[in-house]
N, C-alpha and C positions, 0 to 999 in steps of 0.2 A: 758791931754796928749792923743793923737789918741791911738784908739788899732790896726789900719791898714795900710798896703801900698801898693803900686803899682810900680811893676821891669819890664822890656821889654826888650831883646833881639833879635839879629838878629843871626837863626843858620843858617848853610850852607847846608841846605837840604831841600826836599820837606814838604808840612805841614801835609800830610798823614802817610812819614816817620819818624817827630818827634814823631807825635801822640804814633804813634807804637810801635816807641823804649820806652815813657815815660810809656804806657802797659806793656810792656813785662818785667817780672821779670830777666831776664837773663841780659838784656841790660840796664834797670836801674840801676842795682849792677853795670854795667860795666862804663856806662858814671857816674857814680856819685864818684866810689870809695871808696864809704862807706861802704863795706861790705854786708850782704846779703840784698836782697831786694824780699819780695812777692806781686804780684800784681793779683788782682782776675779783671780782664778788664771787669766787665758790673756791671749796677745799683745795689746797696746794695752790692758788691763785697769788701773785706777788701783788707788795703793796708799796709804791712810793710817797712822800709827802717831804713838802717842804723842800722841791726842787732838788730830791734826791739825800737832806740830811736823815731823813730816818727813811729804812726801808724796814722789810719783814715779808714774812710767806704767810698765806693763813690756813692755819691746822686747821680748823673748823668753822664750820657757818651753821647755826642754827636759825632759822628766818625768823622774823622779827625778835629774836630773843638776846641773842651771843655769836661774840665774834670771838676767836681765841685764836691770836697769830703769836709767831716771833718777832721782835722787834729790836732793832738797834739803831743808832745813830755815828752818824763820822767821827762822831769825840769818843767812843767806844775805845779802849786800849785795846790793840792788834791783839793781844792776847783772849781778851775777853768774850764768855761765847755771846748768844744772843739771849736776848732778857723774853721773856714771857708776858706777854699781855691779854687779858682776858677784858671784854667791854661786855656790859650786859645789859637790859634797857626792858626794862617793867612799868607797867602802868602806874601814876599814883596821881594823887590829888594834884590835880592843875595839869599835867600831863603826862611825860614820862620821868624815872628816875635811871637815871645815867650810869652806871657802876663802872669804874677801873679799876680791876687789881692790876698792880703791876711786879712784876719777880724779876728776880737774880740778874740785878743789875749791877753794876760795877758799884760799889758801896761808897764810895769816895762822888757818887753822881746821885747818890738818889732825891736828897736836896733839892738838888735843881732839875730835875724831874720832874720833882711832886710839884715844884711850884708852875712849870713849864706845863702840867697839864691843863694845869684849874688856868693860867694866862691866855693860854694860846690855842687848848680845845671846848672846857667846858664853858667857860664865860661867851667867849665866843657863838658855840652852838645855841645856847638860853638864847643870845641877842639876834641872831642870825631865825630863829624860830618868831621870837618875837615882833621879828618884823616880814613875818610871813612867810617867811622859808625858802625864799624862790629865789634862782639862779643867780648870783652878782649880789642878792641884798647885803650882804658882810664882807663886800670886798670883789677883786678882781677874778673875774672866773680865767682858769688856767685852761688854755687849748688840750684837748685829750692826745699824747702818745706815750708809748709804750718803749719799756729801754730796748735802744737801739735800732729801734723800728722809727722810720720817717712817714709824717702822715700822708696818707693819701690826697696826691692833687687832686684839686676841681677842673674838670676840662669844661670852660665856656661852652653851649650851643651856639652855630653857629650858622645864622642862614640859608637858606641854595641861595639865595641871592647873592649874597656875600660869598660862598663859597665858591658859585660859579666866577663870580669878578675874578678871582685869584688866575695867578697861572696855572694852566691844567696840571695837572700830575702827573711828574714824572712816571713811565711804562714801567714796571718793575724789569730789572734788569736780566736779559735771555740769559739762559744756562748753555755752559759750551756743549755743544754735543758730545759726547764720547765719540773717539778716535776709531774708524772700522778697523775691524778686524782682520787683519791679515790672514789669505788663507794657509794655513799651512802646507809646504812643498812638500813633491810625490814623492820623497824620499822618507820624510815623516810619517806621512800615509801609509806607506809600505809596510813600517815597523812595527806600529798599531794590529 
């Protein structure tokens, strides 16, 4: 039984613009629909999608060309290493053509894979270009963080007016002084 295959489509945009959009964290969660998505866009960079069921590292970025990471998902048998996925993105009639190859996948999975790509990325991405590409048009855009990492609060600005209203601020708190020194008795002295 093969553990790979091979999907192509054709999206309605430029091949530097899909590139970008399949980079950028914000636009991935957005054309794909699958909830959040982190994408760290250059070599050894991780990648999450779909709220954490697939992740991967990515081997290689070539810009606007190829993306070649590892990939695997949570249904992945503990045994099993990571599959290989190469994306490529060339120009053609009407705009770019999309390429997946995908390898050494648990063979019992590639089935549902292959159809999992062409559902849930490539259709997706065509419609999400066809309807101009921009943030949220394919669905909910997922907040950007990073595993394990909490995103950074927004601290309000906040008037002197406002600010002076409040109660002053507390003095920051004194330091105990260090304890003087004892001088040492003439007995001590002597020995020195």
């Amino acid at each position: 039984m093969p553990d790979a295959f091979q999907l192509e489509m054709v999206v309605p945009a430029e091949p530097q613009r899909v590139f970008t959009a399949w980079l950028d964290s914000k636009e991935h969660a957005a054309f794909t629909g699958g909830g959040e998505a982190v994408v760290e866009p250059w070599a050894g960079g991780r990648f999450i999608s779909w709220d954490g069921y697939i992740h991967g590292i990515l081997l290689g970025v070539e810009t606007g060309k190829r993306i070649v990471q590892t990939w695997r998902t949570s249904e992945f048998p503990p045994e099993a290493r990571d599959s290989r996925l190469t994306v490529e993105f060339e120009p053609a009639r009407g705009g770019t053509r999309v390429r997946i190859r995908h390898g050494d996948l648990p063979p019992s999975q590639v089935k549902k894979y292959e159809k999992g790509w062409v559902q849930h990325y490539l259709k997706p991405l065509a419609d999400y270009f066809a309807k101009g590409g921009k943030h949220g048009a394919a669905g909910k855009t997922a907040p950007v963080r990073s595993w394990g990492r909490r995103p950074e609060r927004k601290v309000k600005a906040r008037s002197q007016k406002k600010a002076s209203a409040r109660k002053p601020a507390r003095k920051p708190a004194r330091r105990a002084r260090p304890a003087p020194r004892k001088k040492a008795s003439a007995s001590k002295r002597r020995k020195r």
